[in-house]
N, C-alpha and C positions, 0 to 999 in steps of 0.2 A: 376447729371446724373449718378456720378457710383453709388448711392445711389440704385436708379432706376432699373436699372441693375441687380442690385445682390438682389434687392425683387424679382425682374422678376426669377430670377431662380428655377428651381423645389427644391422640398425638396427631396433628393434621399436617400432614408434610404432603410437598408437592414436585415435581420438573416440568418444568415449561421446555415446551420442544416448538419448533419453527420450520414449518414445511415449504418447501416449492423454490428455493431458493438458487439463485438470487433474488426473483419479485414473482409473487404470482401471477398469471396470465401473462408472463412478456414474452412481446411478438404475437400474443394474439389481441391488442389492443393499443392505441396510441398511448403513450404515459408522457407528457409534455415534461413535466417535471417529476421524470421517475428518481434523478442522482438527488435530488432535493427531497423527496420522499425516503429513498433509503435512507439518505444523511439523518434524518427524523428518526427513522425507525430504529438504526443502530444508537442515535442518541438519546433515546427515551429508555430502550433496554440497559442501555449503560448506567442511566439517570436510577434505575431502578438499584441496579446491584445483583441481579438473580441471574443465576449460571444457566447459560441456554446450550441447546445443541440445537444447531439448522440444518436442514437436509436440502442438498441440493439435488438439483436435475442440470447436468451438465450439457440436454440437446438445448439450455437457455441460454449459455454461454456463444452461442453459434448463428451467425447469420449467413445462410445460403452456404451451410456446411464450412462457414472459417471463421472459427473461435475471435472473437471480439474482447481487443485487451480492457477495455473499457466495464467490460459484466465480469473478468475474472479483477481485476480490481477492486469487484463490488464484492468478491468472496474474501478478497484479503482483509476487506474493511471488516467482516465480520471477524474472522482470525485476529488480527489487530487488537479490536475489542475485547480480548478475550473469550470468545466465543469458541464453543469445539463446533465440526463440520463434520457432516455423513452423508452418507450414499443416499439417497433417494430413487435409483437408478438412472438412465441416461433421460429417458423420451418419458418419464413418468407411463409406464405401460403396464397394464395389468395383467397380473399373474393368472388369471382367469379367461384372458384373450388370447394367450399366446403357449404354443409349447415351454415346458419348463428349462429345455435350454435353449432357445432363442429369450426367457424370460432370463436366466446367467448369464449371458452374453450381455445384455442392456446391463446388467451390473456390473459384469467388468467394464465397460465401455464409460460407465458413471463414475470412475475413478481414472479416469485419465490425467485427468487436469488435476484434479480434489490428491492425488497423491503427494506429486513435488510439488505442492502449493504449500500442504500442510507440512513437508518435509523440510522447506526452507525455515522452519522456528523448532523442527525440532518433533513435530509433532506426526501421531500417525491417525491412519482411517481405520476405525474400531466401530463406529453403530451404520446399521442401516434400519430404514422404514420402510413398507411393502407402500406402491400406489396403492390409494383407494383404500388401503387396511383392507386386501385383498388378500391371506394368504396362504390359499391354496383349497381345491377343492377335496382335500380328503387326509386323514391321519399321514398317510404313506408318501402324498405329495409333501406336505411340511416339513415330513420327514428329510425326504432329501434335499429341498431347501435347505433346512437348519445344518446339515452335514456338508454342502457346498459353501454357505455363510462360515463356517468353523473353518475350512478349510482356507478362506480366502483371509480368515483374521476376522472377522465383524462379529458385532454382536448384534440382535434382532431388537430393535426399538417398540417396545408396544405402548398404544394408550389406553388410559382406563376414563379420563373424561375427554368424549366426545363430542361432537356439539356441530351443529350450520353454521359456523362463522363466517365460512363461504360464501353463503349467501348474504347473508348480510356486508360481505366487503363489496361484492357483485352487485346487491344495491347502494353500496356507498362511490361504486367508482363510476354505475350510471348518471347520477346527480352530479358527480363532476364533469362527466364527459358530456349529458345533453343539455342541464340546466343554464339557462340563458341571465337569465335574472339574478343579479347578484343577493339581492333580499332573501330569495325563496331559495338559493342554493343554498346558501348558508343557512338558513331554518331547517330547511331539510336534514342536512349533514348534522347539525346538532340535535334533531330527533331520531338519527340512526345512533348517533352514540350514548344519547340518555337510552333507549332503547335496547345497544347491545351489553352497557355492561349489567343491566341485573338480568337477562338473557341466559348471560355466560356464569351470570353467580348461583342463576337456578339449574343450570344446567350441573355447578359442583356440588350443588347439593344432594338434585338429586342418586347422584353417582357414590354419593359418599352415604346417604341412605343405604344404596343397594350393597355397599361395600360392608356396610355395618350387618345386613339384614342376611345375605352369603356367607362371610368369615367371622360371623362374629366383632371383627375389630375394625380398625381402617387400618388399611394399608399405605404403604406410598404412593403418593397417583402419579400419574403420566397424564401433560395437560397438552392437547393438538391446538394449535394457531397456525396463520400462515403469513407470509411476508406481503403486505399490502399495505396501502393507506391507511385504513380503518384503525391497523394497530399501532401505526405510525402516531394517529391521534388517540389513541385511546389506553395503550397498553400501561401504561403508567399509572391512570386512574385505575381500570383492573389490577395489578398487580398491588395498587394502596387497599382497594375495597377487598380483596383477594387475603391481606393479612388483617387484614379488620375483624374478617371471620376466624382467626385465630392460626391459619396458614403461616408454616415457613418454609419458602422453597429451596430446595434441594440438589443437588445436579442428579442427571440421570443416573450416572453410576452409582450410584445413593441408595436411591430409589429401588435401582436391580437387585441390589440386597436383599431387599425382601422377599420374603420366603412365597410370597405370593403367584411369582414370577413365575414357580417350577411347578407351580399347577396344570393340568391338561386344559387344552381347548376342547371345545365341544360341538363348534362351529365349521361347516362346508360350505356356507353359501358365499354370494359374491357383496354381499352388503357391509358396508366398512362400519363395524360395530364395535364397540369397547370391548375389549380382555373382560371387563366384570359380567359382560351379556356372555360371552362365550365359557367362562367359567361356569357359568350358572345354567348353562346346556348342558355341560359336562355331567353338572352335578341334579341334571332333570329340574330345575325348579320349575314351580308352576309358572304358566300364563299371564298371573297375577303378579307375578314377578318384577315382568318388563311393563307394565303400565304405569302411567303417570308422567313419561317423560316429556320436559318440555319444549313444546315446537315452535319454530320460526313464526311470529305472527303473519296474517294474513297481506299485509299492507307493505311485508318488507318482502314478502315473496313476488309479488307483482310489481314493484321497483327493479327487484332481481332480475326480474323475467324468469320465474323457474316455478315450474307447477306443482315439484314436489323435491323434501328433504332425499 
């Protein structure tokens, strides 16, 4: 019977992906001790074990348009780590703001540095991620996306859990940057992080619900974070509570395996939504479909300063 049992169980496999890189928002905020933070953040992901891909934005490598060896540094530290590197484009710009080849251009432009970086170990540039999980307003545009990405070598990185973690690091780096009081900064900080890891745990569930309740099975998921404090302090606990639930992560290319991957989008719009919401266009589900998911609480939106996901 416990034989039985443990066939019965889903196969819960995962890829953790890493956006914005090298740090999110740099150069649009002070980071006093940003080299001290990445050091944390490459060192907690290390601490973990689980194979990442980070996508970088190479206009972050640049102050006043001249490449700062000090941020490409901070790429090798992730390469170092073992970590693989992708395109994120240059200026992080959206495929829905700008013509489709002024939006190509920002992608070749986003592999300038990211090429003979990775080529000094040996290594090449194979994934990209659209800003925004923007990508594209129509069948035909995708289309030749996905034929310009072939063309240049990459593969299309998509995610299937979603989530505000955004917000919640944008309320985490508020409290460092205004809080004055060392008592209440630190209370603060530790009720954003009791706060964002079952956030993020209900957020896999519910995705893996909707995965269940579409295909039938679960698939590989595709998990979006971004390079900040937040997960500097926290990714490790997520990634323990993360295999608690029976999770084992995966690397991307793993993950693309799945047969899930070659299914149609169903989605035009400009709202950066999971692969499972857009699959589930494709395939007309109801209404009822997409209800239930879980939202940023009230209190960490107004730390943020952001009045909506």
């Amino acid at each position: 019977m416990a034989g039985i049992a443990q066939a019965s169980e889903p196969d819960r496999r995962i890829a953790l992906t890493i956006d914005d890189l090298p740090w999110q928002r740099l150069g649009e905020r002070a980071e006093a001790d940003l080299h001290a933070q990445h050091a944390r953040l490459i060192g907690a992901l290390k601490q973990t074990g689980v194979p990442i891909v980070g996508f970088v934005n190479e206009g972050k490598l640049e102050v006043d348009g001249q490449v700062q060896p000090d941020r490409v540094q901070m790429l090798r530290d992730w390469r170092d780590a073992g970590f693989e590197l992708g395109n994120h484009t240059f200026s992080h710009v959206s495929m829905h703001a700008v013509p489709l080849d002024t939006y190509q251009q920002d992608i070749l432009r986003g592999e300038v540095v990211l090429r003979p970086l990775l080529a000094e170990s040996g290594q090449t540039l194979r994934w990209f991620r659209h800003p925004y999980l923007q990508a594209g307003r129509s069948p035909e545009a995708r289309a030749k996306l996905a034929t310009f990405l072939q063309q240049h070598q990459y593969r299309i990185a998509p995610v299937t859990v979603d989530n505000a973690e955004w917000i919640w690091a944008f309320a985490y780096d508020q409290v460092r940057d205004t809080e004055t009081d060392p008592a209440v900064r630190e209370a603060r900080l530790r009720q954003l992080r009791r706060g964002y890891i079952p956030y993020m745990l209900n957020k896999l569930d519910y995705y893996e619900q909707r995965s269940q309740q579409l295909l039938g099975r679960l698939p590989a998921q595709v998990w979006l974070m971004h390079a900040n404090a937040l997960n500097a302090d926290s990714v490790e606990e997520l990634v323990a509570a993360t295999r608690r639930r029976g999770y084992r992560f995966i690397t991307l290319e793993t993950a693309m395996e799945d047969p899930a991957y070659l299914r149609a989008e169903g989605y035009n719009g400009g709202a950066g939504i999971s692969w499972i919401q857009r699959w589930a266009m494709a395939d007309k589900m109801p209404k009822t479909f997409y209800q239930g998911e879980p939202a940023v609480p009230a209190w960490v939106m107004q730390l943020a300063g952001q009045e909506s996901e």
